[in-house]
C-alpha positions as CSV (number, residue, x, y, z in Angstrom):
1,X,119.7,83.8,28.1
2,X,120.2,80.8,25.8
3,X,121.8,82.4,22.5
4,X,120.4,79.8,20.3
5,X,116.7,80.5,21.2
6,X,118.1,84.7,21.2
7,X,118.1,83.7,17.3
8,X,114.8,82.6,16.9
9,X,112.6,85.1,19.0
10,X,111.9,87.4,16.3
11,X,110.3,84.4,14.8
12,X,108.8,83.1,18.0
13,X,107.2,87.1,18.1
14,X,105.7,86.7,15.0
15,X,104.4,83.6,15.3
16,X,102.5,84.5,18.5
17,X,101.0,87.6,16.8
18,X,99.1,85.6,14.4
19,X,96.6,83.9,15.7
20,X,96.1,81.4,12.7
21,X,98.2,78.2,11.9
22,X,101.1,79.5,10.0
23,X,104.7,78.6,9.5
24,X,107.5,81.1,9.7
25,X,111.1,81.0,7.8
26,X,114.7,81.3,10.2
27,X,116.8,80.3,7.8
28,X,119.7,78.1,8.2
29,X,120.6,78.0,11.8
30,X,123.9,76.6,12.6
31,X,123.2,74.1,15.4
32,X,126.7,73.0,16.0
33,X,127.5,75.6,19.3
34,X,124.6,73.7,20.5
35,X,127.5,71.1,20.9
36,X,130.3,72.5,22.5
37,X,131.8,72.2,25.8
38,X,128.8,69.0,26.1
39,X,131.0,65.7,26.6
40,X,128.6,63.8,26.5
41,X,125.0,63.4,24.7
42,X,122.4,60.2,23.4
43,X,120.9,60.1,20.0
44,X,118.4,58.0,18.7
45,X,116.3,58.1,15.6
46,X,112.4,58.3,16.6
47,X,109.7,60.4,14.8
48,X,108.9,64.0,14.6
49,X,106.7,65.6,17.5
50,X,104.1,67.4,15.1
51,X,100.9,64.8,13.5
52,X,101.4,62.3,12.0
53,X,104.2,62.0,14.1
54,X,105.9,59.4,11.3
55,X,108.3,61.3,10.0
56,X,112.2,59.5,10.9
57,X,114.2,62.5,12.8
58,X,117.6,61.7,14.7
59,X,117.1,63.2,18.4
60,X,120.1,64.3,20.5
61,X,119.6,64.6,23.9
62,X,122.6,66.7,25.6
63,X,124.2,64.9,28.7
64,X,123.5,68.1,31.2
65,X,120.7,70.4,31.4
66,X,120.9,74.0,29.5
67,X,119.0,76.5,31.1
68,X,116.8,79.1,29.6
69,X,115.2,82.5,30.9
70,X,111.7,82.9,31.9
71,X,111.5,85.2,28.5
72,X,112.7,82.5,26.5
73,X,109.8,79.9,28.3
74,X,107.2,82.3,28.0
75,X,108.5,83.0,24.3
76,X,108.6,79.5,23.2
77,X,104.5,79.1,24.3
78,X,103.3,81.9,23.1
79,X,102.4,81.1,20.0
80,X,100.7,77.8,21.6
81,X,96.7,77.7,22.0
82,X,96.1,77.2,25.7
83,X,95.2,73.6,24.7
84,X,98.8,72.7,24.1
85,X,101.0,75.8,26.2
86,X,101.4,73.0,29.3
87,X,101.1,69.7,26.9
88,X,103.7,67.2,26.6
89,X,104.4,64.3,24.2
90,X,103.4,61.3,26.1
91,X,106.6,59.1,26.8
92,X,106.8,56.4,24.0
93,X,107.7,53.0,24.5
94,X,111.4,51.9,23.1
95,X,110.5,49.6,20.6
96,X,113.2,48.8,18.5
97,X,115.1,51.8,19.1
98,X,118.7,52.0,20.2
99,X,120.0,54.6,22.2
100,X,123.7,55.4,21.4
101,X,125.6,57.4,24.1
102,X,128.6,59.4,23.1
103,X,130.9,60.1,25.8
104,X,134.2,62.3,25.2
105,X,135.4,61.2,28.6
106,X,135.7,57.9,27.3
């Protein structure tokens, strides 16, 4: 079980008891254990994931897989309409974006 996705399945319950478009408060979640004991990791700025999509948002992409339960799968989408609970963002080009890659073994 992922302990940072523990945190948020009381809201990821609510959200998929409701069955209109709605937004639920966590709080401040401290997402810097996120972070430890990964070496390495690439951030890049790019846009957010929800329309218009144009928002700036710095992505960081850990260097090794995490791995979550089948709860915490089916938790994360359940509050999805079937439309979207198997969707993906298509891949974007690079543009003018830089990937930085941050290696601790450096």
């Amino acid at each position: 079980v992922d302990q940072f996705l523990a945190k948020l399945g009381d809201a990821l319950k609510r959200l998929s008891e409701n069955n209109q478009v709605t937004q639920i408060d966590v709080g401040m979640l401290n997402t810097e254990p996120l972070m430890q004991n990964y070496l390495k990791f690439y951030r890049y700025l790019g846009s957010s994931i929800t329309p218009a999509c144009k928002e700036d948002v710095i992505w960081t992409i850990l260097g090794e897989v995490k791995l979550i339960s089948q709860e915490q799968v089916a938790a994360l989408k359940a509050p999805l309409t079937p439309k979207y609970k198997d969707n993906a963002r298509p891949v974007q080009s690079l543009n003018v974006r830089q990937i930085e890659l941050y290696d601790e073994l450096k």
